[in-house]
C-alpha positions as a Markdown table, in Angstrom:
| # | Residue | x | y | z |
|---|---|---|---|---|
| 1 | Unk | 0.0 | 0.0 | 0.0 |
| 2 | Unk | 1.1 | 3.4 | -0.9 |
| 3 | Unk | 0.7 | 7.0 | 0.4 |
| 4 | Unk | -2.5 | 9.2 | -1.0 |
| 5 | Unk | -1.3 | 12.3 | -1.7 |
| 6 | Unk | -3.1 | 15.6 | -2.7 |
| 7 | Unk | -1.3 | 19.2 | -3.2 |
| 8 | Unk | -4.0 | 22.0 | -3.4 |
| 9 | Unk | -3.6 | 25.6 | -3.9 |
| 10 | Unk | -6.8 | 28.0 | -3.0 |
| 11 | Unk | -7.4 | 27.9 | -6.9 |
| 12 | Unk | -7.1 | 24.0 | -7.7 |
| 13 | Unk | -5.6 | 20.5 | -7.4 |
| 14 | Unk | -2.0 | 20.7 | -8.4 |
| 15 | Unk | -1.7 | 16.6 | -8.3 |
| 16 | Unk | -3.6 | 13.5 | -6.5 |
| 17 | Unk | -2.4 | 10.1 | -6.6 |
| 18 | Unk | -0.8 | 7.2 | -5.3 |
| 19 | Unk | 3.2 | 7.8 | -3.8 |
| 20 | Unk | 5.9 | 5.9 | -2.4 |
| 21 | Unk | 7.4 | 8.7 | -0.7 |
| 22 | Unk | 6.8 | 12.8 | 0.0 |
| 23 | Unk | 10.3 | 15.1 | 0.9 |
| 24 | Unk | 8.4 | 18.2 | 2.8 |
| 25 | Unk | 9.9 | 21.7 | 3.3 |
| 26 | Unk | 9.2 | 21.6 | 7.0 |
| 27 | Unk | 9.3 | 25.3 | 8.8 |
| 28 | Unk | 12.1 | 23.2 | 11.3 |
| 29 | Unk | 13.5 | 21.4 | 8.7 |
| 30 | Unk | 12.8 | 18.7 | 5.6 |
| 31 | Unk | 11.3 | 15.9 | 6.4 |
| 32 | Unk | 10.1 | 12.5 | 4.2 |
| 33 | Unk | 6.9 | 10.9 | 4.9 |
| 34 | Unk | 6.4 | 7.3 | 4.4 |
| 35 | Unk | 4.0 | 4.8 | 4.7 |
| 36 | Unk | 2.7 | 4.6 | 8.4 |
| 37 | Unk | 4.0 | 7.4 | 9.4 |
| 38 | Unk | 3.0 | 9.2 | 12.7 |
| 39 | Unk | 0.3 | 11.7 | 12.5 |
| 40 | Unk | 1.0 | 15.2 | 11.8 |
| 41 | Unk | 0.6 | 18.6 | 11.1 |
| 42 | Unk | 3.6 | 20.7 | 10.0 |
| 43 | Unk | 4.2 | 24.1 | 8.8 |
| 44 | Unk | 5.9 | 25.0 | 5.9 |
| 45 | Unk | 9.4 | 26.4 | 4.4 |
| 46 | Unk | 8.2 | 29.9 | 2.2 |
| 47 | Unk | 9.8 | 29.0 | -0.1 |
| 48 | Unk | 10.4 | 25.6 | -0.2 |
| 49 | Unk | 10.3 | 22.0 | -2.5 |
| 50 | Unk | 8.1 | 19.6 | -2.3 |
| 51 | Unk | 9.5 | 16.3 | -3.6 |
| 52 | Unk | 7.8 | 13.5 | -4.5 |
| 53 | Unk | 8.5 | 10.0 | -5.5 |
| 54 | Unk | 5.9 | 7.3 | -7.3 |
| 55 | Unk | 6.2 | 3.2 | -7.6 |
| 56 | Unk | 8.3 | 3.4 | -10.6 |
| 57 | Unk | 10.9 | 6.1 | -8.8 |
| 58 | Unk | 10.0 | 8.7 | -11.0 |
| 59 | Unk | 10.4 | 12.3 | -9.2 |
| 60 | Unk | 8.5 | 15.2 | -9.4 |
| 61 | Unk | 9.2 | 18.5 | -7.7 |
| 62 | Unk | 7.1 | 21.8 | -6.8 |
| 63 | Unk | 7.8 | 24.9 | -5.4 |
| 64 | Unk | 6.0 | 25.4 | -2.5 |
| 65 | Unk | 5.2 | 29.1 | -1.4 |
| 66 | Unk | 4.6 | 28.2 | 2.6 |
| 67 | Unk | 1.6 | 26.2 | 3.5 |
| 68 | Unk | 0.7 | 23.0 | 5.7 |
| 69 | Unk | 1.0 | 19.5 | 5.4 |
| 70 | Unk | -0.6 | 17.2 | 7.2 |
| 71 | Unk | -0.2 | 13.3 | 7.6 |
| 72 | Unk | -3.0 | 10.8 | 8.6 |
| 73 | Unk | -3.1 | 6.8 | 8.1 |
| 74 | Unk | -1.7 | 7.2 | 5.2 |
| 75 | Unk | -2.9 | 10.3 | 3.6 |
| 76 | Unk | -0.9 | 13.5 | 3.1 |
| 77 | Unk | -2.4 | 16.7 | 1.7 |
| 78 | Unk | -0.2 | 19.8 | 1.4 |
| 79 | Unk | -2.1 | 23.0 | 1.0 |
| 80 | Unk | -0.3 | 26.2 | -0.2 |
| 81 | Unk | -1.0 | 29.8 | -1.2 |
| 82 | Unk | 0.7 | 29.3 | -4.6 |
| 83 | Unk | 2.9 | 26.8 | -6.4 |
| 84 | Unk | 4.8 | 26.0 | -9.3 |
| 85 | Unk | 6.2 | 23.2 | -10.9 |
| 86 | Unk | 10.0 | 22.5 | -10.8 |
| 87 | Unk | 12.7 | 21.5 | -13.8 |
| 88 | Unk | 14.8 | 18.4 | -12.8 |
């Protein structure tokens, strides 16, 4: 079983899906979520990238201007004022 992950801004859904693993710009510090991870509800880096890794290892990356995350059994959404897909 993987992670559900959704990314929304205030004006739509920047991605939903199925991950292996999330890298979050934490306020305090990155941190990765995987699957069972401990609840939680972060703050986060302005600005900062959000990394994210699917089944087949492909990476995709978005700059995150501040925002939340929040983990629970297995579901993360990340909510942020405004974002923008990385290169790389």
């Amino acid at each position: 079983m993987a992670l559900e992950l959704q990314v929304l801004t205030p004006e739509k859904k920047i991605f939903e899906g199925s991950v292996v693993s999330v890298k979050v710009p934490g306020s305090d510090g990155p941190f990765e979520v995987l699957r069972d991870h401990a609840p939680i509800m972060a703050s986060l880096q302005n600005p900062g990238t959000l990394e994210i890794k699917d089944a087949a290892g492909q990476q995709t990356r978005f700059r995150l201007l501040g925002g939340v995350v929040e983990v629970l059994h297995n579901k993360v959404m990340v909510l942020s004022p405004g974002i923008g897909e990385e290169q790389g």
